[in-house]
N, C-alpha and C positions, 0 to 999 in steps of 0.2 A: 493356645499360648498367646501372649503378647508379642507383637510383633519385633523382628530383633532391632534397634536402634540405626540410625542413620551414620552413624560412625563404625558398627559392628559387621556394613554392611561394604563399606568401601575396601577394607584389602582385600576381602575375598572376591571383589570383581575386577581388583586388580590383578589378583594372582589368576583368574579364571582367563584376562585377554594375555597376560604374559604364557601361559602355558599354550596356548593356541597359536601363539604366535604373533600376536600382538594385536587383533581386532576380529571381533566378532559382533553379530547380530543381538541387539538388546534380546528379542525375544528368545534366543536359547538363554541368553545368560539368565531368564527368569527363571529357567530351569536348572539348568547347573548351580546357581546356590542354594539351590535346595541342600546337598550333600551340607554343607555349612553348621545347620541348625537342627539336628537329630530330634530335637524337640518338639519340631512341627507335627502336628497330627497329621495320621492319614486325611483324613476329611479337607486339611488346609490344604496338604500336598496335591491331594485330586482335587481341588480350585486351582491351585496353583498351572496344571498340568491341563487342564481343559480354560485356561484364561480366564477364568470369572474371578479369580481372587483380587480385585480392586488395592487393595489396602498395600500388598504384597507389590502389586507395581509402582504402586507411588512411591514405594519407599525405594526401591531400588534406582527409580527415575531421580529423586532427591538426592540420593547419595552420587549416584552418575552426575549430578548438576555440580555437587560440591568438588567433586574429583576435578572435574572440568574447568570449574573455577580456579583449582589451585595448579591447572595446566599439568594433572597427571593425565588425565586422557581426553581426545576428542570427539566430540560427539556431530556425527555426520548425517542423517537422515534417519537415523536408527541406527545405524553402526558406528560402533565404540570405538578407536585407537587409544592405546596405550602408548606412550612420549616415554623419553629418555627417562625423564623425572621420577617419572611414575614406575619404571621400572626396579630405579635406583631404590623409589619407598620399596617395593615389593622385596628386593635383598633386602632392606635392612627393621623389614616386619618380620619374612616371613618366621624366623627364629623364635619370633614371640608371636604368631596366629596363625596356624596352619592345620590343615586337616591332618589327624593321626591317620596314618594308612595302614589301610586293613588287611591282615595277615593273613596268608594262604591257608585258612585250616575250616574243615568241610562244618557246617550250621546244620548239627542236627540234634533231635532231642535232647537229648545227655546233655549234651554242651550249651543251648541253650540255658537248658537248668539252670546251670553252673553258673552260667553268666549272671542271672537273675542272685543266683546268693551270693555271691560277690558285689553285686551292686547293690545290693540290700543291706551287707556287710559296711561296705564305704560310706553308706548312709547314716551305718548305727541304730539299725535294726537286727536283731535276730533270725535270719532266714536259714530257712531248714527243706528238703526234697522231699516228697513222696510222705504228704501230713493229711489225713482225714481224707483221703481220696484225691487230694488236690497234688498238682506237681511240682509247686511252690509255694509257700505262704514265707510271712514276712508279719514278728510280734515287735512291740515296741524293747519288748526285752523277752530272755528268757522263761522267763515263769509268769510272763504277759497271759492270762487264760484269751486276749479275745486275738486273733487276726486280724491282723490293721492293712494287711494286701493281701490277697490270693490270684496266683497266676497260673492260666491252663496253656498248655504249649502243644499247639496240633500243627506234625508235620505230615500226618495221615490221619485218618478215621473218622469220627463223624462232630461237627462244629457244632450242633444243637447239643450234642451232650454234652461239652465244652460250655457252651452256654448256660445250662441246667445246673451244672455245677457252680457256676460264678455265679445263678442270680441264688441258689441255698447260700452261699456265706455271705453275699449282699444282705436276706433276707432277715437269716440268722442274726449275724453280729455289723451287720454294717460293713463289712469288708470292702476294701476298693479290687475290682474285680478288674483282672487283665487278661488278655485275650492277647496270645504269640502264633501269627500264624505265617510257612514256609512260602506261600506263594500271594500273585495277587492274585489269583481267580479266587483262592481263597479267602480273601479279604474282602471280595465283593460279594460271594456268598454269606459272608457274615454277614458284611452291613445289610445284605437282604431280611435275613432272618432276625436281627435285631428290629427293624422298621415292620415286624412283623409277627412274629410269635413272641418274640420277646420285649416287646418295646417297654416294657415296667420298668427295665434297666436300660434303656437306650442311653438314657443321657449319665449314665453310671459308667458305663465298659469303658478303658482304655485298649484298641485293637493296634499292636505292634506287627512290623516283620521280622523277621529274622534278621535280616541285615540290619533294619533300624536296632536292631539290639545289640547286634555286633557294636555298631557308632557309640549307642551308650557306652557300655562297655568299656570300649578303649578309652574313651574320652574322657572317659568319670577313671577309668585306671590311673592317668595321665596326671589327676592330682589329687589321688587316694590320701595323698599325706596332707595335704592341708583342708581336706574336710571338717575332722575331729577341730577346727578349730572354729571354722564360721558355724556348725553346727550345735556347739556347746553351749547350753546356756546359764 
């Protein structure tokens, strides 16, 4: 994805030193906004997570500078302070940018699913469960004959076969193939097998977690109603 904007990035590092307590170490904050942007791939978030993502730090470093300027927080050696000012923006943002918080209820297959046609649905796509072997697909309409997504949701059993199936409807019809899986070791076993048995699709698969699809989810729930209107053309 494109990196999120310099402006998109300053209340959520406001809200991250106010909820702490009012100062913390730049380098967790590189992690904690991660939650922010549900969009980031796994691939950025492990840069992200292991320091090498360059890009990712500049911008948080630029947005920390512009904060700084406008004397919402100060910046110390590495560590951040949050000022009165900056508290005050954070009350009278957070109403309008804030993390939906995620509901107490157990991410497990079914419910995945579920999630997936509903965000499908919000989209203005046709999604439907349990189609040609797959666990979800997603047509541009109804009576769409090709698959325009197909998504495999493994929170047990075997990720190659998960694979096999997403690279037949790549193969077949072009499908954008997605890959939901319950943990991370399981995510790291994909990316192995991707960079491996399957690399014809490597740069095809979108590999999600569970939680990251909870984040969609809500987030996309959050303004199901004015989709239908930026999406209309």
């Amino acid at each position: 994805m494109s990196l999120p904007s310099i402006t998109n990035l300053e209340t959520p590092i406001l809200q991250e030193l106010n909820a702490v307590g009012g100062t913390d170490n730049v380098r967790f904050l590189y992690l904690r906004l991660i939650q922010y942007f549900p969009s980031l791939s796994d691939a950025e978030i492990t840069e992200i997570k292991n320091g090498s993502h360059r890009r990712w730090r500049n911008a948080v470093q630029k947005a920390g500078k512009t904060l700084d300027e406008l004397k919402f927080i100060r910046r110390e050696r590495g560590n951040w302070h949050i000022t009165e000012s900056g508290k005050s923006s954070v009350e009278a943002e957070t109403s309008g940018f804030s993390i939906i918080q995620t509901a107490e209820m157990p991410l497990d297959h079914q419910t995945i699913q579920k999630m997936i046609v509903e965000i499908g649905e919000s989209l203005g796509f046709y999604a439907e469960k349990e189609v040609e072997y797959y666990d979800v697909i997603w047509r541009e309409s109804q009576t769409s004959p090709r698959i325009s997504h197909v998504f495999e949701v493994q929170s047990k059993g075997n990720i190659d076969s998960a694979f096999a199936k997403l690279k037949r409807a790549y193969d077949s019809q072009r499908s954008k193939p997605f890959l939901i899986l319950a943990s991370e070791r399981d995510t790291r076993r994909a990316v192995k097998s991707l960079s491996h048995e399957f690399r014809e699709i490597q740069s095809e698969v979108t590999i999600l977690s569970f939680v990251e699809m909870r984040k969609i989810h809500e987030n996309l729930h959050s303004i199901s109603d004015y989709l239908p209107k930026f999406l209309k053309a």
